[in-house]
C-alpha positions in Angstrom: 21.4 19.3 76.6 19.0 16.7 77.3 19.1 17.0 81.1 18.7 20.7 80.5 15.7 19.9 78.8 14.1 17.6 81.3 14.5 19.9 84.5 12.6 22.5 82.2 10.3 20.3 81.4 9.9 19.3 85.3 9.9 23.3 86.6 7.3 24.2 83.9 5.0 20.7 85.2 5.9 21.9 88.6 4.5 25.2 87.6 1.4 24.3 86.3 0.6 22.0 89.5 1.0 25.0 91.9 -1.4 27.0 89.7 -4.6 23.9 89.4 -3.9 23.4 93.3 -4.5 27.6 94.1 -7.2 27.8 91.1 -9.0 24.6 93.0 -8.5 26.7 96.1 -9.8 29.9 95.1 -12.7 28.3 93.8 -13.7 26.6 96.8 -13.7 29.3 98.5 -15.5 32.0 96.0 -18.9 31.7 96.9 -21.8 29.9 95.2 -23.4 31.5 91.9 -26.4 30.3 89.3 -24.9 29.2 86.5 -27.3 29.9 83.6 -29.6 27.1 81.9 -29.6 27.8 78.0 -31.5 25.3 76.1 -33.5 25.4 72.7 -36.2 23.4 72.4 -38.9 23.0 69.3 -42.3 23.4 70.4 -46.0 24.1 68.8 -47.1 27.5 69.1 -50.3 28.2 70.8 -50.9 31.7 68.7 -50.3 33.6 66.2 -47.2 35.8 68.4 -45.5 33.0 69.6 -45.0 32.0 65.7 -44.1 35.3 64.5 -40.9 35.9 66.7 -39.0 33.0 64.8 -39.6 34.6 62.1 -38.5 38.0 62.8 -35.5 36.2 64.6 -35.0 34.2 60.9 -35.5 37.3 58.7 -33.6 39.6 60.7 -30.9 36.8 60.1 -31.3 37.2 56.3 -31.2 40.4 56.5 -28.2 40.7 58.0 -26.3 38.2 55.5 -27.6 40.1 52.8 -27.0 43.8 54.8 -23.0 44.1 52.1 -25.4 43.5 49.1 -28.1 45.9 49.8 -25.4 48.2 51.0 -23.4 48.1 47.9 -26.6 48.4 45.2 -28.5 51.2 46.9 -25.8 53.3 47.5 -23.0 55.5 45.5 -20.7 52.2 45.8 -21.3 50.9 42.9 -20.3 54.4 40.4 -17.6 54.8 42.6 -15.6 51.8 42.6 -16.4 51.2 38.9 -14.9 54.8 38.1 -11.8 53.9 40.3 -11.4 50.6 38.6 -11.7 51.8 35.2 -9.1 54.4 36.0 -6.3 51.8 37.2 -7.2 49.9 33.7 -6.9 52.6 31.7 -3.5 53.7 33.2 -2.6 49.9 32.4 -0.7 49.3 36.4 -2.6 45.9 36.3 -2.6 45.5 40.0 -1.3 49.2 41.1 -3.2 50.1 43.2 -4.6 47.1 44.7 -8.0 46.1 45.2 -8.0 46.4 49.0 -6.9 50.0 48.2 -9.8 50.7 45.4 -12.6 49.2 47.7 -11.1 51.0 50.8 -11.3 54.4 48.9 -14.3 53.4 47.6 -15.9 52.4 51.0 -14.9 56.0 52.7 -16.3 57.8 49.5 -20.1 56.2 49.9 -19.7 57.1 53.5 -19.2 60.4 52.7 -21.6 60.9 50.0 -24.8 59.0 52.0 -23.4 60.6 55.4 -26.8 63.0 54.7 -29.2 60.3 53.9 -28.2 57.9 56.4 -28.2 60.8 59.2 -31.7 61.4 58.1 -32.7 57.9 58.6 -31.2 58.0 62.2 -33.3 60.5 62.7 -36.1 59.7 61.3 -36.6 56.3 61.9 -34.1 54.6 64.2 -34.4 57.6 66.8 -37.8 57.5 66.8 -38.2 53.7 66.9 -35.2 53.3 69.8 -37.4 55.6 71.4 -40.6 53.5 71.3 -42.3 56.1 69.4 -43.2 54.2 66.4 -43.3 50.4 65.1 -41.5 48.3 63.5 -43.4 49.1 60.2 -43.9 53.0 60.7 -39.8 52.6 61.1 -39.1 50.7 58.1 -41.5 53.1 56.1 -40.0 56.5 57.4 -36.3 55.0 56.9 -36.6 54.1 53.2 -38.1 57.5 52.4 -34.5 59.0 52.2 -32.8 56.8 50.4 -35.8 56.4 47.5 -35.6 60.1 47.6 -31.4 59.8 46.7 -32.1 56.5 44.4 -34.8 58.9 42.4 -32.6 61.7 41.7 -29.8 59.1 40.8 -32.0 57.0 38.1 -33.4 57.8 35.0 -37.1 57.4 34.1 -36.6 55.1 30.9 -34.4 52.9 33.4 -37.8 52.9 36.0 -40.1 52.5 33.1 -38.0 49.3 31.4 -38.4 47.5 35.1 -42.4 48.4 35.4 -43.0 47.3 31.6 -40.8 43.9 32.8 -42.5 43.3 35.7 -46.0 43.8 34.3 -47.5 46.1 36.4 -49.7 49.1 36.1 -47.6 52.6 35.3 -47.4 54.6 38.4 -49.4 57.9 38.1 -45.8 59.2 41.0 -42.9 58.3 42.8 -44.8 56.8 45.6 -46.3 54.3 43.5 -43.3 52.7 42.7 -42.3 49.3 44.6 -39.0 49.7 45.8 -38.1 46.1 44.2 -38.5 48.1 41.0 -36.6 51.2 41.8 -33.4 49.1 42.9 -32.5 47.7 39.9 -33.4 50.9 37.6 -30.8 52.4 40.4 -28.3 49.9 39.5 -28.3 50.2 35.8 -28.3 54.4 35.9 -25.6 53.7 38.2 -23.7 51.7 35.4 -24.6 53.5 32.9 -22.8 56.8 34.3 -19.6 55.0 35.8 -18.9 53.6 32.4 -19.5 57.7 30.7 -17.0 58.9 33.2 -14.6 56.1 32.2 -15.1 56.7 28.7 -14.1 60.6 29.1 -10.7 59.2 31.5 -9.4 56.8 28.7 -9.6 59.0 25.7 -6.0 60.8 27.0 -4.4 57.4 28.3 -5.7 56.5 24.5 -4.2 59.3 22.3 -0.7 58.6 24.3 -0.8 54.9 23.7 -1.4 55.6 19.4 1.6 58.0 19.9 3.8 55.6 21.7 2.9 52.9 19.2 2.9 54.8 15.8 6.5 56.7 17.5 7.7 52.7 17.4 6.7 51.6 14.0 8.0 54.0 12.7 11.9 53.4 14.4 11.0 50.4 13.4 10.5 48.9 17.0 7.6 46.4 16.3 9.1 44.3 18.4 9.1 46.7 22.0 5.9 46.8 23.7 4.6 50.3 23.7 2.9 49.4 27.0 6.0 49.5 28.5 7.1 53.0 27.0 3.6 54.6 27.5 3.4 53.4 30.9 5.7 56.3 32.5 4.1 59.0 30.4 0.5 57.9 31.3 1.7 58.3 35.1 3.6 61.4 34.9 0.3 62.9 33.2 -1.9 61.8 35.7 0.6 63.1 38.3 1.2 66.5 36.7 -2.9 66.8 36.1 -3.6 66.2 39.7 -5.4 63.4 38.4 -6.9 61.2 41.7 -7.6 65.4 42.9 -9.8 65.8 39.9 -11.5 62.8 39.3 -12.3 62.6 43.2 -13.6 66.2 43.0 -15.5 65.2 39.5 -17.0 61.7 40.8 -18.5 63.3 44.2 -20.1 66.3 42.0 -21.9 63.7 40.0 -24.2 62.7 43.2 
């Protein structure tokens, strides 16, 4: 075994010298080519535009880091995987389905509800801006038209007007006069506010089957049986003979 294991050893080494000696051969022979020079160096800027790339570099950056977070709180994410998780709670499956399932579900369902107001920002802003028709600024201002415009009809007023008396600023006479930084989190807590109304409305079956489970028990005189574990079945055969994930799907995505 051991001399087996040498003369491998000494083909493989054998091996590996034929393929350095043809590499160093073939690149002899390729011809010459400019390797690049990358270097960063730190230097004082003479203006004003030398300064201000850095800092689009830096906050483009941030931006980016940040780009899940916005995603998630100015879009139909955060109703819709609040909904689905309050669904696998009330159905008591602890773990069934799993969370890669409910953020994956919940990921394709804000795609398909902001499909429209993300292909209007495509072509109203990052179209026109690829295209060197309009600025930076003008591009940022005609892409964040649409999705105010889906983050108004998603928020309630008394939500907008809690945030404006918060932050201590002057009531907006319209829509336009509200700072976005205001908007968002009035956006958030609508959101909240409606995910946790729809999960009210799913428990209240998953409920009245639990009290029958449990009072059914007591009164056999089964204190000591879990009714969890007898309710469980019926709360699943329900939901599969409702066509449950086909009407709470159908129900969530009307809500928008």
């Amino acid at each position: 075994m051991i001399k087996k294991r040498w003369k491998f050893i000494f083909r493989i080494s054998v091996l590996l010298l034929l393929i350095i000696i043809s590499w160093q051969g073939i690149v002899e022979a390729a011809p010459a080519f400019d390797i690049p020079n990358i270097s960063l160096d730190i230097n004082s800027a003479n203006n004003s535009q030398d300064l201000a790339l850095p800092l689009q570099i830096m906050l483009l950056l941030t931006v980016l880091s940040l780009a899940p977070a916005i995603l998630i709180m100015v879009t139909s994410f955060v109703r819709i995987a609040v909904v689905l998780s309050l669904i696998r709670r009330a159905l008591a499956t602890r773990r069934m389905p799993p969370n890669q399932i409910i953020i994956g579900l919940a990921i394709f369902l804000t795609i398909f509800v902001m499909a429209p107001v993300w292909g209007q920002i495509y072509d109203d802003a990052v179209q026109p801006y690829l295209n060197d028709e309009i600025n930076q600024i003008q591009a940022y201002e005609q892409g964040i038209k649409p999705l105010r415009g889906f983050m108004f009809e998603q928020t309630r007023e008394k939500d907008i007007a809690l945030f404006v008396d918060l932050g201590k600023i002057e009531r907006p006479k319209n829509q336009t006069e509200i700072p976005t930084y205001i908007l968002i989190p009035a956006f958030v807590i609508s959101e909240l506010r409606i995910a946790f109304q729809i999960g009210f409305i799913i428990y209240l079956p998953f409920i009245v089957i639990d009290m029958i489970v449990a009072s059914t028990l007591m009164s056999m005189g089964m204190m000591m049986l879990p009714p969890v574990m007898i309710s469980l079945p019926f709360k699943i055969l329900l939901f599969v003979l409702v066509d449950g994930w086909y009407l709470v799907i159908k129900s969530l995505i009307k809500t928008f």
